[in-house]
C-alpha positions in Angstrom: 4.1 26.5 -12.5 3.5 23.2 -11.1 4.1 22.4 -6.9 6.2 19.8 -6.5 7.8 19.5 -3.1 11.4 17.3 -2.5 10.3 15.8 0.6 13.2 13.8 1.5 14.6 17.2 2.5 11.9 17.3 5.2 13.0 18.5 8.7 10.5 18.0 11.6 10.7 21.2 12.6 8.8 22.6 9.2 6.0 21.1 9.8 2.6 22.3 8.7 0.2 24.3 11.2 -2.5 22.4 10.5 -4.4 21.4 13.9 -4.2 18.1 16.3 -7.0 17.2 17.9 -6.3 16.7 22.0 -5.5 13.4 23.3 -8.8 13.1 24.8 -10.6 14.3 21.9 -8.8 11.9 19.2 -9.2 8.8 22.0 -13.4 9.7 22.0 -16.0 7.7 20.3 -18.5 8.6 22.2 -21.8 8.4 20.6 -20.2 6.9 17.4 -20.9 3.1 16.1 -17.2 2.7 16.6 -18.0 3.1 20.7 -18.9 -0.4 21.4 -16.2 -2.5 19.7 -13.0 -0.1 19.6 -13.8 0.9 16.3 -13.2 -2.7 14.9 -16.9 -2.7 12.1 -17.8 -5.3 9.7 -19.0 -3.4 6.3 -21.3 -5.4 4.1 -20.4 -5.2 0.3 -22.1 -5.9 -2.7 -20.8 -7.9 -5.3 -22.0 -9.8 -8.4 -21.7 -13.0 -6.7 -23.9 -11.9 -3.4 -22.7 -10.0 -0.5 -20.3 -10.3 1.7 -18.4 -8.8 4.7 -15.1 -7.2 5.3 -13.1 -6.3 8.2 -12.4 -2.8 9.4 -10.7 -0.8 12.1 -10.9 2.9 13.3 -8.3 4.5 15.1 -8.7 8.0 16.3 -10.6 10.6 15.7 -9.9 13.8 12.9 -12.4 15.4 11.1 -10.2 16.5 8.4 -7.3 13.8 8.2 -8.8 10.2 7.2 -6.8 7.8 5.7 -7.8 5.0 4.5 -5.3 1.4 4.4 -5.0 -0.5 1.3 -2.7 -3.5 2.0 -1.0 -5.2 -0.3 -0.7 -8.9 -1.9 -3.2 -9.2 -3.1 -4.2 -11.7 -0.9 -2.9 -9.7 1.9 -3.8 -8.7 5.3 -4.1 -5.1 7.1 -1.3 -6.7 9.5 1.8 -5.6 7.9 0.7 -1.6 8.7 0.7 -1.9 12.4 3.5 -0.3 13.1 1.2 2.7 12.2 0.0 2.8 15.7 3.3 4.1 17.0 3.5 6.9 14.9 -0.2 8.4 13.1 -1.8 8.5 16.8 0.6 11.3 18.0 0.2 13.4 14.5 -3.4 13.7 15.2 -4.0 11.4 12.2 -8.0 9.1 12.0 -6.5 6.1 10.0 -8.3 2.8 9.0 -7.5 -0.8 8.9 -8.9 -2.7 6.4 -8.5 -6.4 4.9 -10.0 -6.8 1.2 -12.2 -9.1 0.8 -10.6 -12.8 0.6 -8.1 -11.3 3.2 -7.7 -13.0 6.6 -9.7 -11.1 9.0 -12.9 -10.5 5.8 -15.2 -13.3 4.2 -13.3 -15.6 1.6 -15.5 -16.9 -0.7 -14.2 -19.6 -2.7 -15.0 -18.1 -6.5 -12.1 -16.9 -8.5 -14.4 -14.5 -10.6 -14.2 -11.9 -7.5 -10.2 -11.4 -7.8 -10.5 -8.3 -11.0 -9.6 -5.0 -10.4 -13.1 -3.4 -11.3 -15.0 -5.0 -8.7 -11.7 -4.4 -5.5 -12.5 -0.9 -7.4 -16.4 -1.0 -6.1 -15.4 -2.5 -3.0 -13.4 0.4 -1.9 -16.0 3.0 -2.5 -18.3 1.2 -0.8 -16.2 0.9 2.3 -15.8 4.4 1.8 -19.0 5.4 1.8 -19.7 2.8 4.8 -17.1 4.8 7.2 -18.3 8.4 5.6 -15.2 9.1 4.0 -15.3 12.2 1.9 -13.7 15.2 0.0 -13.4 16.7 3.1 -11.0 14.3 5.2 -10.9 11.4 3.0 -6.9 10.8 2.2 -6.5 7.0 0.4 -3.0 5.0 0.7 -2.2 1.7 -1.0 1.0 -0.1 -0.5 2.3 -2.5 -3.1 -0.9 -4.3 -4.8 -2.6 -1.4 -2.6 -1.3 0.8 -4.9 -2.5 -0.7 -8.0 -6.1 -0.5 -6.1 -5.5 3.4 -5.4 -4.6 4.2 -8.4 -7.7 2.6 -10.0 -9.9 3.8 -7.5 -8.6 7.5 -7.8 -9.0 7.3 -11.6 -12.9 6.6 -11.4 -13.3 8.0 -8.1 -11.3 11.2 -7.3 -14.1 13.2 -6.6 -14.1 11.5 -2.9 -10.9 12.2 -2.1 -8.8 14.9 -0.2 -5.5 13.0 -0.5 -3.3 10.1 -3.0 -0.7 8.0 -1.3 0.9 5.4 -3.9 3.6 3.7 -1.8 5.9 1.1 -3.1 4.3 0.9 -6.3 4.9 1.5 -9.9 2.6 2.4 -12.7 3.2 -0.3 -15.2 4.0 -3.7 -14.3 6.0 -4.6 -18.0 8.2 -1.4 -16.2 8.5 -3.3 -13.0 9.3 -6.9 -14.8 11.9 -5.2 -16.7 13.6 -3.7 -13.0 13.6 -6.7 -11.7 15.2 -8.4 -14.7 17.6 -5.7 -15.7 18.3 -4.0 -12.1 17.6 -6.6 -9.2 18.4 -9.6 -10.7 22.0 -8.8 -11.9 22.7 -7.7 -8.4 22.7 -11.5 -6.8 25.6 -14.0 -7.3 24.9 -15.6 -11.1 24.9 -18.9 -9.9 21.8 -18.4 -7.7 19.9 -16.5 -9.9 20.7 -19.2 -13.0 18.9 -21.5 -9.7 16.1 -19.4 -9.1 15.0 -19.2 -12.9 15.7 -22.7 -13.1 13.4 -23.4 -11.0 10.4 -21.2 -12.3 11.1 -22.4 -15.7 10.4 -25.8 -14.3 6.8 -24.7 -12.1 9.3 -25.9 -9.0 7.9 -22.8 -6.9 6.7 -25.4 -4.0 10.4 -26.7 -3.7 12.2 -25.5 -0.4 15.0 -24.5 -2.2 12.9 -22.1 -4.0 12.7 -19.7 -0.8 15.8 -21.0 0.2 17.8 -19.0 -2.1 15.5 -15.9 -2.2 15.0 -15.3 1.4 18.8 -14.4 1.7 19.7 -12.8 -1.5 16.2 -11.2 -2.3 13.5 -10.9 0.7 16.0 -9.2 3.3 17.9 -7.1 0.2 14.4 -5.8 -1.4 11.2 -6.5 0.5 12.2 -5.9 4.6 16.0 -5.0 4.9 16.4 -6.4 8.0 17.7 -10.3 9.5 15.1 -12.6 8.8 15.4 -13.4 12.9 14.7 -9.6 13.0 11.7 -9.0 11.0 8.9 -7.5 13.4 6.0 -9.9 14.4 3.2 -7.4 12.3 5.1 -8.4 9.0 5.8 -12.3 9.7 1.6 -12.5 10.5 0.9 -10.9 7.7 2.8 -13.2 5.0 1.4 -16.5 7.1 -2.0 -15.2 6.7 -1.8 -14.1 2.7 -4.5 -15.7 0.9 -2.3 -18.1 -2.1 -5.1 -18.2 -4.5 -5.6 -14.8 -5.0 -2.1 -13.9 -5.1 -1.2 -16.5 -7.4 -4.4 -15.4 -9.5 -3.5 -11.6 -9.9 0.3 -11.3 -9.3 1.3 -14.9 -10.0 3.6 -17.8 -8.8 6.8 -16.1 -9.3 8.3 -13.9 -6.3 10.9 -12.3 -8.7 8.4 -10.0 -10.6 4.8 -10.9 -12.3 5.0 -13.9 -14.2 3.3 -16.6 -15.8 -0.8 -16.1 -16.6 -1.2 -13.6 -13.8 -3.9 -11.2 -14.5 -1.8 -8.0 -13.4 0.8 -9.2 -16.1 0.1 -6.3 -18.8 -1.1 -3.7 -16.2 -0.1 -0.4 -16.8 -1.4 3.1 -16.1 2.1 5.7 -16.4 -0.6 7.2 -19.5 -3.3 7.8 -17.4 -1.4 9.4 -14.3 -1.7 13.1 -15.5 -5.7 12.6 -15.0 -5.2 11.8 -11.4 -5.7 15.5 -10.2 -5.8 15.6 -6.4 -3.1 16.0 -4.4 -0.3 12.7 -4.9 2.3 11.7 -2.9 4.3 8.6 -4.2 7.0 6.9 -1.9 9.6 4.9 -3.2 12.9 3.0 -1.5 16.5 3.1 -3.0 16.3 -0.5 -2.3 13.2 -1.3 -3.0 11.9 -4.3 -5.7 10.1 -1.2 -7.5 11.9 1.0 -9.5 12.4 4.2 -7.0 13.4 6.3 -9.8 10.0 5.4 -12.0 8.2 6.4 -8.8 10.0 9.4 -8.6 9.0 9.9 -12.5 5.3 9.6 -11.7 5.2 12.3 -9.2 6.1 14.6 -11.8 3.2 13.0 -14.3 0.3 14.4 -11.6 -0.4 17.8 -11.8 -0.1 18.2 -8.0 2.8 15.0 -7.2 5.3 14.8 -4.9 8.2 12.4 -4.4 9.0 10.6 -0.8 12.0 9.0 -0.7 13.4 6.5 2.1 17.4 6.1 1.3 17.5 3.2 3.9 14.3 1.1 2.8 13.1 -1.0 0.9 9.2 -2.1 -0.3 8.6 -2.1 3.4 10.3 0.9 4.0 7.4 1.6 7.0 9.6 -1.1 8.8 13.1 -0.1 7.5 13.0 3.5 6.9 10.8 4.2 9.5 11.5 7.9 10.3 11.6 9.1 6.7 8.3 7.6 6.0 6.6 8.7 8.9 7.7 12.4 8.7 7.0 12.4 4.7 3.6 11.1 5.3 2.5 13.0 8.3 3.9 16.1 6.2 2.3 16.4 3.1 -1.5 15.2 5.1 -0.9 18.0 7.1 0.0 20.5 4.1 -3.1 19.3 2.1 -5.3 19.9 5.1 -3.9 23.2 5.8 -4.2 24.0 1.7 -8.2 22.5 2.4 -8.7 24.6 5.6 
């Protein structure tokens, strides 16, 4: 019979045994490449339009427990997981910044052909291989478009890894179009959602209204549930930084789902889940702009899935759901490394 553990049950006290390294020992890079800068390295990448660089970041030091950051967007920026460093550090937990390549702190070449799935695909296993990330201790967590990237990467490349974190993501983007249609939209006042799709149906997305009416009745309901005057600096950086032309590219102009001629439009990948056979953790919010209960569903599809859920967050549930989604994470690394040990 399959495993599947409820982790939104979790209690602190159950925690795995798995072992910690000492604060001395996870602080020392001594003798590493990562000694001279802080662990901050610029990988060099090969792609079929020359190569290029992207930025990364180590913090601490596990053999077994690696994880790897795939932000969202696309067009994103590492930024929006900072608030990482107050809570992976004291589990013992090696984790990784990294901005994709067009992201703020990595090259940005100007040629559109680089924004496809296959070749983020090959860029993440060559980072990997670059920070010698393996079966051993390799654990791989994309948030939002990060979790498209995950999911792809796991289904060529699941030999490398140890550990699946899909977070805030569904498998099928029609799925998600139809949420936000069926279940998100319905929830704000008729008369601005008749605005808002007045205005995509008229390409408007540049006028002020435009975010305006979302920021109230969408951003702080579904992406980060908290006052706008509230939202922590890590996040705000992050959206300032996002690179427009590949978001608009892959996910499209439309905040309110994926619209338009965006390259992610048909996605979909809720067939293929059952070949995903390492150990998968997905992590939805009850108010998230992803359907919590399809991400629930595609726990059950992986042959070793589990379900996180954050009652009080939302896409960002890191930010506004903080406790849940720190102890559900820290949790099930721990129990796969004690299951590897």
């Amino acid at each position: 019979m399959k495993s599947r553990l409820s982790i939104r049950q979790f209690s602190p006290s159950e925690n795995s045994g798995s072992s910690t390294p000492s604060v001395a020992d996870y602080h020392n890079y001594a003798g590493t490449v990562d000694e001279l800068s802080g662990g901050a390295r610029r990988i060099t990448i090969s792609t079929p339009k020359g190569d290029f660089f992207v930025w990364t970041k180590r913090v601490g030091n596990n053999p077994t427990m690696k994880l790897l950051l795939l932000h969202g967007g696309p067009g994103g920026t590492h930024e929006a997981f900072e608030c990482f460093d107050s809570f992976l550090p004291k589990a013992g937990i090696e984790y990784y910044y990294y901005d994709q390549l067009g992201s703020h702190y990595s090259d940005k070449p100007d040629d559109t052909s680089l924004w496809e799935i296959d070749r983020f695909v090959e860029e993440v296993e060559q980072v990997r291989q670059a920070l010698n990330l393996d079966k051993s201790n390799f654990y791989l967590l994309g948030h939002s478009w990060g979790g498209i990237l995950a999911m792809e990467y796991a289904l060529k490349y699941q030999q490398h890894l140890k550990g699946l974190i899909i977070s805030n993501m569904m498998s099928s983007v029609p799925d998600y179009n139809r949420y936000a249609d069926e279940v998100l939209g319905p929830q704000m006042p008729a008369e601005v959602l008749a605005e808002i799709k007045q205005l995509e149906a008229d390409n408007d997305f540049d006028n002020p209204r435009y975010m305006e009416l979302l920021l109230p009745h969408f951003y702080t309901q579904h992406a980060l549930r908290m006052p706008l005057e509230e939202w922590p600096d890590p996040a705000l950086r992050m959206l300032d930084h996002m690179n427009q032309t590949i978001y608009v590219q892959m996910q499209g102009p439309s905040e309110f789902g994926i619209r338009g001629e965006a390259s992610l439009l048909k996605w979909d990948r809720s067939r293929d889940l059952p070949d995903i056979n390492v150990p998968t953790l997905t992590i939805g919010g009850q108010h998230d702009t992803m359907d919590p209960k399809h991400m629930e569903w595609m726990a059950t599809q992986f042959p070793n899935g589990r379900y996180l859920h954050c009652a009080k967050g939302s896409h960002m549930a890191f930010y506004d759901d903080q406790q849940t989604y720190f102890e559900g994470l820290v949790q099930f690394m721990k129990e796969v490394d004690q299951l590897g040990s």
